[in-house]
N, C-alpha and C positions, 0 to 999 in steps of 0.2 A: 381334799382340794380347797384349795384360797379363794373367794370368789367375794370380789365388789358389787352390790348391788345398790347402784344410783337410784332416787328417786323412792328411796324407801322406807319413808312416811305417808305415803300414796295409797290407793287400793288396792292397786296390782303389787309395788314392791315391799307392803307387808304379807301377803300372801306368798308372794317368795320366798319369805323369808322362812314360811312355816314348808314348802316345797319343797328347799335346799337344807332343811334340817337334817343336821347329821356331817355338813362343812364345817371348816372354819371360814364364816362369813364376816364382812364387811360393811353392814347395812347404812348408807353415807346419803345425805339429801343437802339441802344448802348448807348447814347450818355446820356440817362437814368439810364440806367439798361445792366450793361455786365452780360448776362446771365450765362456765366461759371464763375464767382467770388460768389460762395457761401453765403460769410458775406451779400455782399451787396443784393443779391436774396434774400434773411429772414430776412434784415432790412427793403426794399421797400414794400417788400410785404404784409410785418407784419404792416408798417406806414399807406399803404391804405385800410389796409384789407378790400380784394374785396369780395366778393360774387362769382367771375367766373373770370375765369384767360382765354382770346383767346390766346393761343402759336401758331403766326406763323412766326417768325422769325426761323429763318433757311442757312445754308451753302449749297446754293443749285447749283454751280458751280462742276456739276458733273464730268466732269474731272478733274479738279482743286480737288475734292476729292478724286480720284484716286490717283494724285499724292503727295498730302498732306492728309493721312489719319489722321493722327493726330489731324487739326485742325477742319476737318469734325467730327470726334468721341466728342471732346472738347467742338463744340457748338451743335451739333444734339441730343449727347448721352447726356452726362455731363451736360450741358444746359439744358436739359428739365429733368433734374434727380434733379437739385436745384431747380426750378419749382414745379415740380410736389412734394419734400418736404415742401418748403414754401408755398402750397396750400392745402397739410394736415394740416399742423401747424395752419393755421387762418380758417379751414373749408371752405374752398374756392372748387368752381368744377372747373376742366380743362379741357378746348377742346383744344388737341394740331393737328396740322395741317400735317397730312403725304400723305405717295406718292405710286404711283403705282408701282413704282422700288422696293418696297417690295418681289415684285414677278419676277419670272426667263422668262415671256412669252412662257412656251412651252406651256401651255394647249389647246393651239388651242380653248378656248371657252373666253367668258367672264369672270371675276374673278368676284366671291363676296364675300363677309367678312368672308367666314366660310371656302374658301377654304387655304390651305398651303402656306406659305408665304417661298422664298426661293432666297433673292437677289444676283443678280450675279455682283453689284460693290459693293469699298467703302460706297459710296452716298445710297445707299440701306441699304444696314448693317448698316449706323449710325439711318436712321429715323428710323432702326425698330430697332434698340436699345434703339430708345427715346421712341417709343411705349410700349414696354417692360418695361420700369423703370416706365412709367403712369400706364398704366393696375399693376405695382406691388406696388407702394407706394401710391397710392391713392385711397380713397373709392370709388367716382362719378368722372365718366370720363363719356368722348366724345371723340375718334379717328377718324378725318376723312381725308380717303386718297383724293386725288387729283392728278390731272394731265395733264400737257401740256396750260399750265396757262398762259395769257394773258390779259393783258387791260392797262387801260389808261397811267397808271404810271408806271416806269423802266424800262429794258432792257426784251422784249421776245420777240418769234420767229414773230408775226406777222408785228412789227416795226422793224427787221431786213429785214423781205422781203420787204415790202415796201423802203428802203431804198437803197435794192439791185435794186427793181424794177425800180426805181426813174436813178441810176446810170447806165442803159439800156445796163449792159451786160450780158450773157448768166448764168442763171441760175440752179445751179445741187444742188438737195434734194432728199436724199433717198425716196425709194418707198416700201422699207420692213421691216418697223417698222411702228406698225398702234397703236392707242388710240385715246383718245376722248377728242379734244380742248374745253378749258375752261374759259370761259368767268369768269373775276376777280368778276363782279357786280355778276353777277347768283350765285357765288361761294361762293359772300361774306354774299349775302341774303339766302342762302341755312347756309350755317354758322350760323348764327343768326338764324333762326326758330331752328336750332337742337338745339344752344345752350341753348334755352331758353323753350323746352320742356317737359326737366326732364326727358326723355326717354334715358337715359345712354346705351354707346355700343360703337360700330362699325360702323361707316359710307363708303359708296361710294359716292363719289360728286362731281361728272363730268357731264356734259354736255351729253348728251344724244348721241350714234350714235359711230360711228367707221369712221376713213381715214386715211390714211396716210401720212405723211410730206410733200409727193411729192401731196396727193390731197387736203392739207391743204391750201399746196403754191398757189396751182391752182386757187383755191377759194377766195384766197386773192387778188390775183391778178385780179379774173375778175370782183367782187366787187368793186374793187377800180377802175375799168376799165384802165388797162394796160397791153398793149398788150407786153411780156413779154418772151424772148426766155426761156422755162424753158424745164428743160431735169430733168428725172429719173436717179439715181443710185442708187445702193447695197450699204450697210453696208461697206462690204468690198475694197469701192474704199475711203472709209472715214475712215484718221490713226486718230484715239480715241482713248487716252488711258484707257476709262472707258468701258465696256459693254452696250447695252441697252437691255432691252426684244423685242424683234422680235412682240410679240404681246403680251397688258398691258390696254386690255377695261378693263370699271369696271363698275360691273352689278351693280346697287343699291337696291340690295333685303332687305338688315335692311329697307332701307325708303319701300319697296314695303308692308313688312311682317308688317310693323307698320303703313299700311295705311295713310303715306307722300307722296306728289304730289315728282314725281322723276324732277330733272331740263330738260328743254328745249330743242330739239336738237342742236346740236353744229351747223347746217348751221343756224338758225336761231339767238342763241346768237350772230354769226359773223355779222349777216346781221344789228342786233342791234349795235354791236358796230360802224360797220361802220357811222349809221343814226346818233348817239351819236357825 
């Protein structure tokens, strides 16, 4: 199989890369493919004509798209609306990559695909914009959300705290926003079984389990074994200019109702990465 994988100098789309081993791949990030330049998204795409297009390249600087909505909507919306044209054009299917920020966290329960989608930033409104232009310009899709995403490669939260840890002063991570951390490999091996199913939809593909940032930290921290001054806080003593959801699990009932093994718990992916 032919398979473009946008966004793959990332953490997730080198891991892909090692997932879909054994294709012939396309591994393309800007320097390839500017995704909001039209011409050149129906020339590339048209030159390799893949069979499946992985979209996860993405403006995911969610503050930074608070206050530049513009280029947030440019690459999330616009971006995956040239995508997902140039992959009806060649018969290509698309698995594009979205987020749990689709949703507002009030439900107090888990979220799964069927329920209302209702984001309270920027960065929320552009992915599910992108989602929308996929679900409307193309016949065979794959949306799967994600979230609180980490591993080997780029900048996330668990190579922030170890850094913070490392520099042995007092530590303060909110304790009232909770979801479910993400192991990149689990994320990118769950990626790849769905992309390669034929079972078109709706995804959840998170890591199993619920915490929150402050017991995400914690975990991090005692893995790593570093004993680590870390303190609790609210939302409210942290100025963001974006919103987040308060609470943003994400049940994976598509993979339950289609008899797909759901991913791992999240203490255990962590415990993997660390061994890695």
């Amino acid at each position: 199989m032919k398979i473009i994988i946008t966004g793959a100098d990332g953490q997730l789309g080198t891991e892909l890369q090692g997932a879909l081993r054994g294709h012939e791949l396309y591994p393309v990030d800007i320097e390839e493919i500017d995704i909001t330049d039209f011409t050149a998204v129906m020339e590339k795409v048209a030159c390799f004509g893949p069979d499946l297009i992985v979209h996860g390249a993405a403006y995911t600087d969610v503050d930074g798209a608070e206050l530049n909505p513009d280029i947030a909507f440019k690459v999330n919306a616009v971006g995956t609306q040239n995508l997902s044209v140039a992959a009806r054009a060649v018969g290509a299917v698309i698995l594009y990559v979205s987020t749990d920020f689709v949703f507002d966290g009030t439900k107090g329960a888990p979220y799964n695909e069927f329920d209302d989608v209702n984001p309270l930033s920027v960065y929320g409104r552009s992915k599910l914009a992108g989602e929308r232009y996929v679900q409307s310009l193309t016949n065979n899709y794959y949306i799967c959300r994600t979230a609180w995403l980490y591993g080997r490669y780029g900048h996330n939260f668990v190579k922030t705290m170890l850094k913070l840890g490392e520099e042995g002063k007092t530590v303060r991570v909110v304790d009232d926003q909770i979801g479910s951390p993400t192991n990149a490999v689990d994320l990118a091996a769950k990626l790849a079984e769905i992309a390669l199913s034929g079972r078109f939809g709706v995804y959840h593909t998170t890591n199993v389990g619920e915490v929150s940032w402050y017991g995400f930290a914690g975990k991090i921290f005692e893995l790593a074994g570093m004993d680590v001054d870390l303190q609790p806080i609210d939302s409210t003593q942290m100025e963001r200019p974006a919103p987040r959801p308060a609470y943003s699990v994400l049940r994976p009932l598509s993979l339950e109702l289609q008899g797909l093994a759901p991913m791992r718990p999240w203490e255990e992916a962590l415990a993997a990465y660390f061994k890695a």
